[in-house]
N, C-alpha and C positions, 0 to 999 in steps of 0.2 A: 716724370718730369720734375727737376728742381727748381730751388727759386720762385715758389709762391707762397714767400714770408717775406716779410718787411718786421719793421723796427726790432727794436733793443729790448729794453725793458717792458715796455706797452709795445707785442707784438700780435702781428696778426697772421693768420695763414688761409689763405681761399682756397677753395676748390670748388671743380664745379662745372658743367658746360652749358652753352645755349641752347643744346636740342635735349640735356639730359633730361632725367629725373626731379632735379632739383641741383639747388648752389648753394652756397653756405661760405661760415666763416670759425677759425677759434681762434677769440684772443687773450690772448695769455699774457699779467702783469695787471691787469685790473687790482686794484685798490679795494679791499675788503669792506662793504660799510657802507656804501653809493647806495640810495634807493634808484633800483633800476626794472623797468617794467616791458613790457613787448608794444604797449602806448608810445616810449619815450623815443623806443627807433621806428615805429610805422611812420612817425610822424614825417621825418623825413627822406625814410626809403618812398613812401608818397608823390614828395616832390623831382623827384627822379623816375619814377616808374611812365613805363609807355604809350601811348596812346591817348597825350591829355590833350593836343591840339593837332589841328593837319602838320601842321611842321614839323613834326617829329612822329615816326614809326607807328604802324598802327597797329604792331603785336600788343595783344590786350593780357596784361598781366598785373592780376591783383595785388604780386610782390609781397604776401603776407607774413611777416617771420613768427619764426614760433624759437622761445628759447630754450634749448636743448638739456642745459647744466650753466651753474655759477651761480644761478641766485635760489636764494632761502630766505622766505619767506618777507619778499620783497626788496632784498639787500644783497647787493655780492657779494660773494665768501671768501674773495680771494684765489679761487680755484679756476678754472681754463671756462670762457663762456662758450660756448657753443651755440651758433643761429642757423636757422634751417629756411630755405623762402624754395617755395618747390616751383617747376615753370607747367603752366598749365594750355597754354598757348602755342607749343609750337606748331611748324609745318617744314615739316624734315620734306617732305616733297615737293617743296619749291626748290629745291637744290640737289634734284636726281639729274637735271640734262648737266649739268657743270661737277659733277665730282670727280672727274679726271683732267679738268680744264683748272690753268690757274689765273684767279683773278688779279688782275693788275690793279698795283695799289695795297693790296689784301698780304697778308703772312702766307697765305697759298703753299708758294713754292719758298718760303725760307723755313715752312713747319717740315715742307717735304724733305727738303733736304739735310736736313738735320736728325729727323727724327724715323724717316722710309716712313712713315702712316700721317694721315692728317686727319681727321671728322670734317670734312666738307660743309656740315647740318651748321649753317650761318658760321663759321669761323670756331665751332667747340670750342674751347681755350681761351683761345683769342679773342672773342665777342667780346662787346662793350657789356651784351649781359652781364659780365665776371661783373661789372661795376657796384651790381648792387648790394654781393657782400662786401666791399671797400663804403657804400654807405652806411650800411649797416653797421660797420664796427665805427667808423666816425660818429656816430650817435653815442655811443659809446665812451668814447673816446673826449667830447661835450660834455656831458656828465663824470668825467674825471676832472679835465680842466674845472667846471664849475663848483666842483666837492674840495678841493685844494687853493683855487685861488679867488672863490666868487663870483657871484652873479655877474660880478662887471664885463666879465669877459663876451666879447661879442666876435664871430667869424662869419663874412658875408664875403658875397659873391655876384659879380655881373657880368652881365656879356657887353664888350663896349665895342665891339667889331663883327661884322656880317661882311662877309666876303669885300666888294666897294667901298662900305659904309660904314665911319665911324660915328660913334656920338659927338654929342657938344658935349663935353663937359664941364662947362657953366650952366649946364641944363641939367645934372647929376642930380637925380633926387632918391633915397635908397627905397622912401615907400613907391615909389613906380616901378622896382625889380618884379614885386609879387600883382602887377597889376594888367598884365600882359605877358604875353605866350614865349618871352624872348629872356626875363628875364632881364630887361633893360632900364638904366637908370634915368633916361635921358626918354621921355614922353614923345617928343618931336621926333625921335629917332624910330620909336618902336613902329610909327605911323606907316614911314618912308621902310621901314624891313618887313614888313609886311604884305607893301604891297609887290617888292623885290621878290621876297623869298615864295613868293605866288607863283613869280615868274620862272624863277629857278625850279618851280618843284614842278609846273606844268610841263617845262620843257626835258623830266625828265633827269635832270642834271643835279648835281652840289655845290655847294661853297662852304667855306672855311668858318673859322671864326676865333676870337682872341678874347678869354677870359679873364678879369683879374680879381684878385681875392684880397679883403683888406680884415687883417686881423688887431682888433681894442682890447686893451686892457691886457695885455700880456707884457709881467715885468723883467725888467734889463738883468738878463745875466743866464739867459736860455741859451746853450750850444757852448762850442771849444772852439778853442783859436787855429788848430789846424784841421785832423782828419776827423772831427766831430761837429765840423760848420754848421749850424743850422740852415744858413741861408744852400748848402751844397745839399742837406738832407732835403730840403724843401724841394730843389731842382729835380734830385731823381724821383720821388715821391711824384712830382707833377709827371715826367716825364715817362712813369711807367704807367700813365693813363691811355688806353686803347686814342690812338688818332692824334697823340701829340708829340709836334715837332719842333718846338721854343718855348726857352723858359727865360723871364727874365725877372730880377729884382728891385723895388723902386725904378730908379730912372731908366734902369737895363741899360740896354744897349745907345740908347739916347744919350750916355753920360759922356760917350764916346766923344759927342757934339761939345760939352761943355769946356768953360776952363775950371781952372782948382779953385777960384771964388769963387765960381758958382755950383761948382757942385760939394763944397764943402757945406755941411747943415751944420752952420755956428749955434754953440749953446750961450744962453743968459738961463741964471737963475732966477725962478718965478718967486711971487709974493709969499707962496707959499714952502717955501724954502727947498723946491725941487727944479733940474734942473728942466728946462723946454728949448727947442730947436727951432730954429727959423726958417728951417725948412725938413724934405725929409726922402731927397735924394737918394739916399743908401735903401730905403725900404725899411726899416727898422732893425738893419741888421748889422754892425761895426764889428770887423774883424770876426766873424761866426758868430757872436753874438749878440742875441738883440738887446736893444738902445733903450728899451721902453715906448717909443714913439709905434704907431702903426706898421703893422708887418703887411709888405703889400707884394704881391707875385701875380706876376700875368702869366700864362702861355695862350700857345696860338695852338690851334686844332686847325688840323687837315679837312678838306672836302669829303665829304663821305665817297669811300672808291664803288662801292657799290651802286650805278648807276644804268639807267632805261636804256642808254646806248649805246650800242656795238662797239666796242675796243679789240682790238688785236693783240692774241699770248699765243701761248703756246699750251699744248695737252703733256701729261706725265710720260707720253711717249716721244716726245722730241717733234711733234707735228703742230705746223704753222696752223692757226684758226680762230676764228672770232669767238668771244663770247657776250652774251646780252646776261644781264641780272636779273632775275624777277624777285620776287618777294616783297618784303616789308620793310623798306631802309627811310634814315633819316636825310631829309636834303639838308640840313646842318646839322650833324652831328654835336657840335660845339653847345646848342643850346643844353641838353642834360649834360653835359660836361660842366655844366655849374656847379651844380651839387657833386659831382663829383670830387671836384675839386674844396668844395670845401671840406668833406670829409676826407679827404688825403690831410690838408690841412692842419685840421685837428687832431688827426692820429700823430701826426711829426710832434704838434706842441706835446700832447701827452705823451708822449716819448717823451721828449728832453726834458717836460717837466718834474718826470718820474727820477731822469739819469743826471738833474741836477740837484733834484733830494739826494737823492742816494752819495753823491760826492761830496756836495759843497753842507746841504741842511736848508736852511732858507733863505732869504734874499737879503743883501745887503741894505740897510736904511741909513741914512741922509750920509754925511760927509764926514770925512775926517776931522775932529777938530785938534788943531795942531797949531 
């Protein structure tokens, strides 16, 4: 199977399945000279791993990586890293009555027919599993932005959507993400999805959910003006995440609504002789490259297809018939799709910020004076 590589210069490549042995990652382009330790990515392949609340899957996996090559003696060498997280957890025999049935919703029948074989054993490939070499190299990936452009740099993530229910956000507060099982900015909100997603998971069923990601401290002059956009790298980056089917940029699709006053983000220059935006509509990104202001991306995640109650497909043999799901699924998938997304995230910035050394050098300071 091709196609399980991403980026340019800071690349990564997964392999791996839900029922194997183990999954893993090599990314290649790392920057020689990072202090990098097996602490710095546990930390938050952690926040990603299964089983930390009802609302999310109760496959119990430690997700421990052990790294393979690339660092000596506490430092990367510039050489290919290699991560290993072995799966300790599975039950391939929750998915003996359905391995000739295809799940609706599921890659099922579009692995079938593309490829005549599928791994049935929770979606092999296709599992949200693969995710957690995608965190793993985002760790990674942290620790480069942080080694090149500083501490300042900060990439966070929330969930501001549960199927029905949005946040307020005048009630946005970032230390309430880590305070609740949701991942939610908004306190009042996490209250009310709570006692929803109760409801959702007793009955059996899923709902969706809409992530957005707000990346600080990342300066103006990341990405190209046509087939190197950053804000286009960012889209497929989200997009090739298990269960997602919208991506949008700052205002998104919302901008649709406005007029050109209002969605133009007028600059003044600050006291400190940089410029600032009075607003920040575009997401921080102008013509493929970012602005300096806040780089912000939402997408929406799908319902988990894998659900308690009888749907109607079909079998590999052309025969009309039900199928029910057992096992261990997420009634929102979207919640670990937090961290997911911030590591996608990170790995795009350290890509461009690697393939805009390499072109330009370093970053332009203050203005022309003329």
């Amino acid at each position: 199977m091709s196609d399980n590589s991403f980026g340019r210069l800071f690349r990564v490549t997964t392999w791996g399945e839900s029922h194997g042995p183990a999954l893993g990652c090599v990314i290649d382009g790392t920057p020689p000279g990072i202090t990098l330790s097996e602490a710095d990515i546990q930390h938050w392949l952690d926040q990603r791993k299964p089983g930390t609340s009802r609302f999310v899957t109760q496959r119990r996996e430690p997700d421990e990586v052990k790294i393979l090559s690339g660092i000596f003696e506490g430092v990367t060498t510039g050489t290919p890293i290699a991560l290993l997280i072995e799966n300790q957890d599975q039950r391939s025999k929750d998915y003996g009555e359905i391995k000739d049935k295809f799940r609706p919703g599921h890659a099922d029948y579009t692995y079938w027919k593309k490829y005549g074989v599928r791994d049935y054993r929770g979606g092999g490939r296709s599992s949200a599993r693969e995710t957690a070499a995608r965190v793993a190299a985002g760790a990674v990936a942290r620790k480069v932005l942080a080694h090149i452009l500083g501490q300042g740099v900060m990439l966070r993530g929330a969930l501001v959507r549960i199927g029905e229910l949005e946040i307020n956000r005048a009630n946005w507060r970032w230390d309430s993400v880590t305070q609740n099982p949701f991942w939610c900015p908004d306190p009042e909100a996490a209250m009310q999805w709570e006692e929803y997603l109760d409801g959702i998971r007793k009955n059996g069923s899923s709902v969706g959910a809409v992530v957005e990601l707000v990346a600080s401290g990342i300066p103006a002059g990341l990405g190209a003006p046509i087939y190197g956009k950053l804000d286009a790298d960012l889209a497929a980056a989200m997009m090739s995440i298990n269960a997602v089917k919208g991506v949008e940029i700052g205002a998104g699709m919302n901008a649709a609504q406005l007029t050109g006053e209002q969605n133009a983000d007028e600059m003044r220059l600050g006291a400190d002789g940089q410029p600032y935006f009075n607003a920040n509509h575009a997401g921080g990104i102008l013509g493929g490259i970012s602005s300096g202001q806040d780089i912000v991306v939402r997408f929406a995640v799908k319902p988990t297809s894998s659900i308690l109650n009888p749907r109607a497909t079909l079998d590999r043999f052309g025969q009309e018939t039900e199928i029910l799901t057992k096992g261990r699924h997420d009634p929102c998938v979207g919640i670990r799709a937090v961290p997911v997304g911030e590591a996608m995230l990170a790995c795009v910035l350290a890509d461009h910020l690697l393939r805009h050394r390499g072109q330009v050098g370093g970053f332009r300071d203050g203005f022309d004076k003329t």
